[in-house]
C-alpha positions as CSV (number, residue, x, y, z in Angstrom):
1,X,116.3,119.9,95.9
2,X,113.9,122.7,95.4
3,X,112.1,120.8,92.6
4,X,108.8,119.4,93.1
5,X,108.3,115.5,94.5
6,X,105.2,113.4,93.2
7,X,104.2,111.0,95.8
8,X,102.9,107.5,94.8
9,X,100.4,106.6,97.6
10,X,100.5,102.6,97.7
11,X,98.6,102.2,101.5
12,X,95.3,101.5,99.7
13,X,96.9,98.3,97.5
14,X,100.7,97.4,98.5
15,X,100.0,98.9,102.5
16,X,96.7,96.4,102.9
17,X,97.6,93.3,100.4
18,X,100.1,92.5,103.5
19,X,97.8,93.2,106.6
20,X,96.5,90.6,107.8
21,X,93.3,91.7,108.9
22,X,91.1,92.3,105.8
23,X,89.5,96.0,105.1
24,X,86.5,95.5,103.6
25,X,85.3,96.8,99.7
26,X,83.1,100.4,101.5
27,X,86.0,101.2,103.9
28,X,88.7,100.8,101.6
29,X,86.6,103.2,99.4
30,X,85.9,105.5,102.0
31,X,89.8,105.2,102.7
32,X,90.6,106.3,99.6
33,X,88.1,109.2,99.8
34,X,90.0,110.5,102.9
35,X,93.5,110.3,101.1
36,X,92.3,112.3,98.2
37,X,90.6,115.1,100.7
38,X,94.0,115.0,102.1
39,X,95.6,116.2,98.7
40,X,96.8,112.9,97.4
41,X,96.7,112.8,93.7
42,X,97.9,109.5,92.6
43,X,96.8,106.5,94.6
44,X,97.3,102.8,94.3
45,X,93.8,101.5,94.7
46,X,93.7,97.9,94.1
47,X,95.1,94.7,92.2
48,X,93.2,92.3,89.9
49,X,94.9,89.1,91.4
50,X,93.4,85.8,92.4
51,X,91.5,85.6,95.5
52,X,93.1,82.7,96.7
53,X,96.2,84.2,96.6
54,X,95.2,87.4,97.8
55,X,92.0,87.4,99.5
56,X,92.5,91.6,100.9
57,X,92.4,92.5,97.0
58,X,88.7,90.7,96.4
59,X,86.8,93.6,95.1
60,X,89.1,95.7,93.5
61,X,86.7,96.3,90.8
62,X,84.2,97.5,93.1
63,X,86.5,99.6,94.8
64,X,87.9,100.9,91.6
65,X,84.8,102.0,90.2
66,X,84.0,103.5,93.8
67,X,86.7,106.2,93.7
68,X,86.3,106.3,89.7
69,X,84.3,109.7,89.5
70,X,87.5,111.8,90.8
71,X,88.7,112.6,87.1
72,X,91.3,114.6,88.6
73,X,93.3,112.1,90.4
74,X,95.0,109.3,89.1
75,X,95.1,105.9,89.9
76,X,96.5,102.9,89.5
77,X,95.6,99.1,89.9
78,X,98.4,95.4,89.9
79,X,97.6,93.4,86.8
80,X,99.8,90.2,87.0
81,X,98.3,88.3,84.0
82,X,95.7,89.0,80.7
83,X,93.0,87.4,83.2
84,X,93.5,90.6,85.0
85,X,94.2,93.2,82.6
86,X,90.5,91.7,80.6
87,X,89.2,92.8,84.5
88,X,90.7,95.6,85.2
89,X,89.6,97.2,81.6
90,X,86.1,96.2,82.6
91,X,86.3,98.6,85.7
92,X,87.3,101.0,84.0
93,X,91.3,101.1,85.1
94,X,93.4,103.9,82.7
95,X,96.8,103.3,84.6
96,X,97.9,99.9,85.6
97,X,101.3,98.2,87.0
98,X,103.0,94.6,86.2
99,X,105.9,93.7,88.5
100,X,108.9,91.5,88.4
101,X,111.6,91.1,90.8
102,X,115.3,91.7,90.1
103,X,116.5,87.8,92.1
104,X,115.0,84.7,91.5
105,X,115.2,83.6,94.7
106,X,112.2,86.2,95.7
107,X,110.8,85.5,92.0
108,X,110.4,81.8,92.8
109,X,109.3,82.3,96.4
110,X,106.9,84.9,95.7
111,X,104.9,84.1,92.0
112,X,106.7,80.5,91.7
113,X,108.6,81.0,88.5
114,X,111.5,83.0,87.1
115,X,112.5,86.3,86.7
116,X,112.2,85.6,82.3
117,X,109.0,83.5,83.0
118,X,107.1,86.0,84.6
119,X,108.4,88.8,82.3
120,X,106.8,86.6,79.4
121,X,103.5,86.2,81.3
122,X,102.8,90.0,81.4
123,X,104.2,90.8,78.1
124,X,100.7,90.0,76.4
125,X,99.2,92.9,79.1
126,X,102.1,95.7,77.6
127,X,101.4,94.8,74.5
128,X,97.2,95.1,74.9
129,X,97.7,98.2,77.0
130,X,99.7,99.9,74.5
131,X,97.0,98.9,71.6
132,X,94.0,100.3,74.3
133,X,96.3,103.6,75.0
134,X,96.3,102.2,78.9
135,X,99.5,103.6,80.7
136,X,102.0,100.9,82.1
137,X,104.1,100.8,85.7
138,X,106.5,98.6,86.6
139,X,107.7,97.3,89.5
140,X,111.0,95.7,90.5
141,X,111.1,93.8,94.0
142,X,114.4,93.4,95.9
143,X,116.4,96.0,94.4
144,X,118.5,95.9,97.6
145,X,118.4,92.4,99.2
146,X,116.8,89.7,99.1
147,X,115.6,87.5,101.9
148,X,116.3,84.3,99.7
149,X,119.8,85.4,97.4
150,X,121.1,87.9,100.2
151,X,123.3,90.9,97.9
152,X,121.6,91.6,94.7
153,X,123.7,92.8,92.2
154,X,123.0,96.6,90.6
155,X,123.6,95.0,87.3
156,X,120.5,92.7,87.8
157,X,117.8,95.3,88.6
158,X,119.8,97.2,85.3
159,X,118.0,94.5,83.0
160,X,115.3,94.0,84.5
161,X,114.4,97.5,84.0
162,X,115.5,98.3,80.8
163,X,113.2,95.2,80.0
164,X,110.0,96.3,81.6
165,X,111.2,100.2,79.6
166,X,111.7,98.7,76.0
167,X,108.1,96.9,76.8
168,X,106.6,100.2,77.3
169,X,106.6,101.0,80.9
170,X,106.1,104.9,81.0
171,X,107.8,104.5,84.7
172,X,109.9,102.0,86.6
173,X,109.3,101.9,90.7
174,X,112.5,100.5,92.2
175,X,111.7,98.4,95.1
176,X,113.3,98.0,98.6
177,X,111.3,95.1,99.2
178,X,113.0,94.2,102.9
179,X,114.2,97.1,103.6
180,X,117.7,96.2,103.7
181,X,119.4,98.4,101.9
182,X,121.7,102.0,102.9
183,X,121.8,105.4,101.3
184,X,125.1,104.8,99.6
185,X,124.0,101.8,98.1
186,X,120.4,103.4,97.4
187,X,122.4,106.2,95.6
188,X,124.9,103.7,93.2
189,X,121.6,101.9,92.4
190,X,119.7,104.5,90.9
191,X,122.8,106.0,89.4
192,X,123.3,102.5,87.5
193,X,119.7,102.3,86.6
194,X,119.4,105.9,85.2
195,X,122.2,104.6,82.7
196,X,119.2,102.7,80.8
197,X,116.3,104.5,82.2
198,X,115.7,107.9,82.4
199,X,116.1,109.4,86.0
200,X,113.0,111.4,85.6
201,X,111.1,107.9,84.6
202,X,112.5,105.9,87.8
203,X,110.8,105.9,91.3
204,X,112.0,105.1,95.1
205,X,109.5,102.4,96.8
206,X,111.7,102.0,100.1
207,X,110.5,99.9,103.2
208,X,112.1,101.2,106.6
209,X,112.2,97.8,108.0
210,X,115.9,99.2,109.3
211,X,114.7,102.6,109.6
212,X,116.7,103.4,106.7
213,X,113.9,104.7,104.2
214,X,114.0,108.8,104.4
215,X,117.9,108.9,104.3
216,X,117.5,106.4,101.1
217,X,114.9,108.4,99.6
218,X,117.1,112.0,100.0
219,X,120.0,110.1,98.8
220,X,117.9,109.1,95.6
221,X,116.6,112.8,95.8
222,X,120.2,114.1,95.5
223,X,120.5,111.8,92.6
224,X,117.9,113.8,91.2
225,X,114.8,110.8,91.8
226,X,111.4,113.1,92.3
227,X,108.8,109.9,92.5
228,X,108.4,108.6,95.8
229,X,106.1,106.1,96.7
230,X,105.2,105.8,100.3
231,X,102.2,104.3,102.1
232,X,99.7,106.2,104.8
233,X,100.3,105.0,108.5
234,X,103.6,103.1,107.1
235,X,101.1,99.8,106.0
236,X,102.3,96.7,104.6
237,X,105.2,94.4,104.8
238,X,107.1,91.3,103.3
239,X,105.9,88.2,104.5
240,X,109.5,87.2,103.6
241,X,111.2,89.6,105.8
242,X,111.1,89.2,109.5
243,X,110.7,92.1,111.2
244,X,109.1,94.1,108.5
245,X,107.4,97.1,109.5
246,X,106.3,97.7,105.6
247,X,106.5,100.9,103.3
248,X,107.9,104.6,104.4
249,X,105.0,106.5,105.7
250,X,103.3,108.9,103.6
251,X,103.4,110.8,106.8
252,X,107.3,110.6,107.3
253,X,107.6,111.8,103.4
254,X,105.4,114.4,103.6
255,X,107.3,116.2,106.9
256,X,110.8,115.9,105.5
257,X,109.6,117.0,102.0
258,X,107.8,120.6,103.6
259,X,110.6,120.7,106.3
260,X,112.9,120.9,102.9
261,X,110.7,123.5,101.0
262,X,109.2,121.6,99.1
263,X,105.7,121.8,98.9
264,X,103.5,118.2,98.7
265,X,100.1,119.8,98.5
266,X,99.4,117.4,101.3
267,X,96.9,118.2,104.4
268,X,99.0,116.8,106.8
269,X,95.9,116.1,109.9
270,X,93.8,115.2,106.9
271,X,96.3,112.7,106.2
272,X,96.6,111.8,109.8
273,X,92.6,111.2,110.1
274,X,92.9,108.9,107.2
275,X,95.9,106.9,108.8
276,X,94.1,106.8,112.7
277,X,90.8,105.5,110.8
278,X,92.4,102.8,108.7
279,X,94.5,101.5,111.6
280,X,91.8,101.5,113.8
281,X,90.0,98.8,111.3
282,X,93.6,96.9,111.2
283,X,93.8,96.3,114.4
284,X,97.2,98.3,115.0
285,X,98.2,102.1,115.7
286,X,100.2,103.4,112.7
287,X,104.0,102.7,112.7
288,X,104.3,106.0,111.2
289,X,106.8,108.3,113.2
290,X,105.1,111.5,112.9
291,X,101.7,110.5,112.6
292,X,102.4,108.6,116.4
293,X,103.4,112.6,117.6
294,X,101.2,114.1,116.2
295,X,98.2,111.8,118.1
296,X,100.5,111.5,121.1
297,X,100.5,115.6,121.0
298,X,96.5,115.7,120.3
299,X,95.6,113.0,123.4
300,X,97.7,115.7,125.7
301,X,95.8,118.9,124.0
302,X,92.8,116.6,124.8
303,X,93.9,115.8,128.4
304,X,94.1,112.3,127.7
């Protein structure tokens, strides 16, 4: 457990895609900025998807090529389709992700086709990145539950990653999308995935719609999973899944990880400042356990 954890930071694309108040291109930017001057080195910045289906993303380009002078940190854009890769290219993207979902219920709901039909529309995109020498991430949805097919069976995430792994993905991000699922069954999952993919390739993206996500992510950790990703101020959701209070916090992560010795490189009131200021333009203080005490404890310092 002493091993190093690299964290994923998804608030900037996954956390806002689901708000529903829109952040605009220059405060996403500056958004960004304050995550990497808290010590964030990979961030999820943005996805090249249509407008009309996800008008927060509009200027992704912009914002990519914003934040693009930080050749130190890495980051990563969504590229559903070749429309997008051709895009995301032109901004100058080095790391992108393609996701599918592990039911077809969710597949259907979400992107309106199968699981094999939207496999087949980003296989083109793995195949161009790998000619252009562009990293590839994938993504499964629902690797716990689904709102739509209720249990989803280990077996089914199995082939959906050792698909997206024989396509080239360099790393496969395993999805809690509702936030349904336990730490034993967090645990078997990455235990039958890690048959086909390596453990050290696979990554935990939990929601803590049940406030499940830190035990799921330390059982994963005991399965020896050291990717997290996690999302500032706990932004995001499922529009699928009532209740949804979206992704772990980054904050959350970051407390247990340094409460366990093991050491983020994260500024943890940096981080903060970046989760108040992007919740203020949202609309909504953070969900985010520890970033709520640590402003609840700074109002009383401040005789609020």
């Amino acid at each position: 457990m002493s091993d190093a954890v690299r964290i994923v930071e998804v608030g900037p694309r996954d956390g806002l895609q689901n708000e529903k108040t829109p952040v605009s291109v220059a405060d996403r930017i500056a958004f960004i900025e304050a995550l990497i001057a808290a010590g964030l080195r990979t961030i999820e910045v943005g996805a090249f998807v249509s407008p009309k289906a996800i008008p927060q993303m509009v200027g992704s380009d912009r914002v990519l090529r914003g934040v693009g002078h930080h050749v130190d940190r890495e980051f990563h854009v969504l590229v559903p389709n070749e429309k997008g890769y051709e895009a995301s290219q032109a901004a100058g993207a080095k790391v992108i992700a393609v996701f599918a979902s592990a039911s077809e219920g969710f597949s259907r709901a979400n992107i309106n086709c199968t699981v094999a039909e939207s496999i087949e529309r980003f296989k083109p995109v793995l195949a161009r990145a790998r000619s252009g020498g562009i990293r590839v991430r994938g993504y499964i949805s629902c690797v716990l539950g689904c709102p739509f097919d209720g249990e989803v069976a280990p077996q089914a995430v199995v082939d959906v990653a050792k698909t997206l792994w024989d396509l080239g993905c360099y790393e496969i991000s395993l999805g809690d999308t509702i936030g349904v699922g336990t730490p034993l069954k967090a645990r078997h999952l990455l235990r039958a995935v890690a048959g086909t993919v390596p453990m050290q390739s696979l990554a935990m993206h939990f929601h803590d719609t049940y406030g499940q996500a830190l035990a799921n992510l330390y059982a994963g950790m005991e399965e020896g999973c050291r990717v997290i990703d996690s999302a500032a101020g706990g932004l995001g959701g499922c529009p699928y899944a009532p209740g949804a209070t979206g992704n772990v916090a980054t904050e959350d992560v970051v407390y247990m990880l340094e409460g366990m010795g093991i050491a983020t490189g994260v500024d943890m009131p940096k981080l903060v400042v970046a989760t108040n200021e992007v919740s203020r333009l949202i609309g909504r203080p953070p969900v985010s356990r520890v970033a709520s005490a640590l402003n609840a404890r700074r109002r009383m310092a401040d005789g609020e």
